[in-house]
C-alpha positions as CSV (number, residue, x, y, z in Angstrom):
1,X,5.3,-9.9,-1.2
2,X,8.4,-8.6,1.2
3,X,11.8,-8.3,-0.6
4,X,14.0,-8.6,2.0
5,X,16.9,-5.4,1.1
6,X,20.1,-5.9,1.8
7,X,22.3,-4.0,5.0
8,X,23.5,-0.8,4.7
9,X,27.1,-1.4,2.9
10,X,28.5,1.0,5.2
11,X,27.7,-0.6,8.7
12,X,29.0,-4.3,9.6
13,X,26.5,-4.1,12.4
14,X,23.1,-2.6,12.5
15,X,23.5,-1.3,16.2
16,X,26.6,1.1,14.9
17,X,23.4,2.6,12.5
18,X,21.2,3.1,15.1
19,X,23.6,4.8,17.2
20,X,24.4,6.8,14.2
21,X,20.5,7.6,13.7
22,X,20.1,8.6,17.4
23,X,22.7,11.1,17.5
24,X,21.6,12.5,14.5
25,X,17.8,12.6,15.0
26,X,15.3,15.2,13.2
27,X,13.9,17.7,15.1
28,X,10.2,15.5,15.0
29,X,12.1,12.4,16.2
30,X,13.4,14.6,19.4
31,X,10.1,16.0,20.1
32,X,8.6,13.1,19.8
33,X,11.2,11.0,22.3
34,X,10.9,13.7,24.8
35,X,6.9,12.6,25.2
36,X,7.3,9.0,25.5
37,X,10.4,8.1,26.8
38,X,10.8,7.2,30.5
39,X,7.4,5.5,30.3
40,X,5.3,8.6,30.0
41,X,2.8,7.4,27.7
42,X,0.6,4.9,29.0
43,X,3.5,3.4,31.3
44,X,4.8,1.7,27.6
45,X,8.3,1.9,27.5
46,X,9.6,2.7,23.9
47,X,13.7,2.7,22.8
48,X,14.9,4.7,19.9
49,X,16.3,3.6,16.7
50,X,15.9,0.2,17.5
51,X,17.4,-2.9,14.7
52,X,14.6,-5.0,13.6
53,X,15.6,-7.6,11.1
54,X,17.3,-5.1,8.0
55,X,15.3,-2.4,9.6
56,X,15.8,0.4,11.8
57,X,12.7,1.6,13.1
58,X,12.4,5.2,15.1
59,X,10.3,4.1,17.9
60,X,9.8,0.8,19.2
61,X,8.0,-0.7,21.7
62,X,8.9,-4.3,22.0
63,X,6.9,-5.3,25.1
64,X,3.2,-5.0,22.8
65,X,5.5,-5.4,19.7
66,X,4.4,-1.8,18.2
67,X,6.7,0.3,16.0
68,X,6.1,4.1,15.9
69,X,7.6,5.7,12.6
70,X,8.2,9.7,12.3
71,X,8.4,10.2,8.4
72,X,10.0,12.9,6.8
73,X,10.3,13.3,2.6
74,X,13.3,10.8,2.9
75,X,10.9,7.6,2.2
76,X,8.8,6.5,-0.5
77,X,5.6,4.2,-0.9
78,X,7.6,1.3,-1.5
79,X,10.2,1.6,0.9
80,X,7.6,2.3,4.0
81,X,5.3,-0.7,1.7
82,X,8.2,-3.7,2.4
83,X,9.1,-2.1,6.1
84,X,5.6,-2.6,6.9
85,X,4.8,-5.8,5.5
86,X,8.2,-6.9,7.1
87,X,7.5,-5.7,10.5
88,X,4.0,-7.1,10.5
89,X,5.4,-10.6,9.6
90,X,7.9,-10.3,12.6
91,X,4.2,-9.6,14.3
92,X,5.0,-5.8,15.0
93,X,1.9,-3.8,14.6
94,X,2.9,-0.2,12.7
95,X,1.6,3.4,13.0
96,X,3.2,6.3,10.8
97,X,3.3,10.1,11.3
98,X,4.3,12.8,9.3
99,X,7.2,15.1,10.6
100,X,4.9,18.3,10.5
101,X,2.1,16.4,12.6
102,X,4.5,15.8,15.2
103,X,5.8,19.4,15.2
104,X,2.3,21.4,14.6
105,X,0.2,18.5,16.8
106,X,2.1,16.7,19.0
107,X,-1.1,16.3,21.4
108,X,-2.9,14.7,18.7
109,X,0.1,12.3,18.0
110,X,0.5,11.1,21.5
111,X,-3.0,10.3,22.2
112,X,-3.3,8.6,18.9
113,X,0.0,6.3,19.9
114,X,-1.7,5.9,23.7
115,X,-5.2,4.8,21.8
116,X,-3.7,2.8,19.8
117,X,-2.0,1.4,22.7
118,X,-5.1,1.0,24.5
119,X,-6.5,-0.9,21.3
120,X,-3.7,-3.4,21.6
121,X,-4.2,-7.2,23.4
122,X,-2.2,-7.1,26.5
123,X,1.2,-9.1,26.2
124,X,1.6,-12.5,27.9
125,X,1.9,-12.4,32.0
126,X,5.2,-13.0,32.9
127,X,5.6,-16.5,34.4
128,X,5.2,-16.9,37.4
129,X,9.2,-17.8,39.5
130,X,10.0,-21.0,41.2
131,X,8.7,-21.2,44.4
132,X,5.5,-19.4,43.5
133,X,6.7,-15.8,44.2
């Protein structure tokens, strides 16, 4: 069952975090944006450091609703446990990799992100405007 953990104390809004977070990203996180942002992988575009719910996740996706976490010794089973089970219920699918994958195999990690992006259900088409343009 998801606990829901309370905000960071320190922050009266999440965005002031994530701003934080960006400017202060691991060497993994960096090498990692610098492969997918700008829509280079699989024309999916992916923000940084993105607020969802109590959550900040590292890579998100939010047009196929996939989170993308780079995990260093800073998080435990738990933790990553109720961030999962919370981003699934927001209906988020999530995929972890270890810092060193990203720094030893970063080939590896962006075609399994672009599979697993292949593997995903397209998202609704947009509707359609007024007029029928």
């Amino acid at each position: 069952m998801f606990r829901q953990p309370e905000m960071d104390k320190a922050y009266a809004r999440p965005t002031a975090r994530a701003r934080d977070l960006r400017n202060s990203a691991t060497d993994a996180e960096r090498k990692l944006w610098q492969a997918i942002s700008a829509r280079k992988l699989a024309g999916v575009r992916f923000n940084r450091q993105v607020p969802v719910g109590p959550f900040i996740c590292d890579f998100v996706a939010r047009s196929i609703k996939l989170v993308v976490e780079v995990d260093g010794g800073q998080h435990g089973d738990e933790i990553d446990r109720n961030r999962t089970l919370f981003l699934q219920s927001q209906g988020y699918r999530v995929i972890r990799f270890w810092n060193n994958d990203v720094m030893d195999n970063l080939e590896g990690v962006t075609k399994e992100i672009a599979r697993v992006i292949a593997d995903m259900p397209s998202p609704d088409p947009s509707r359609m405007r007024e007029g029928g343009h």
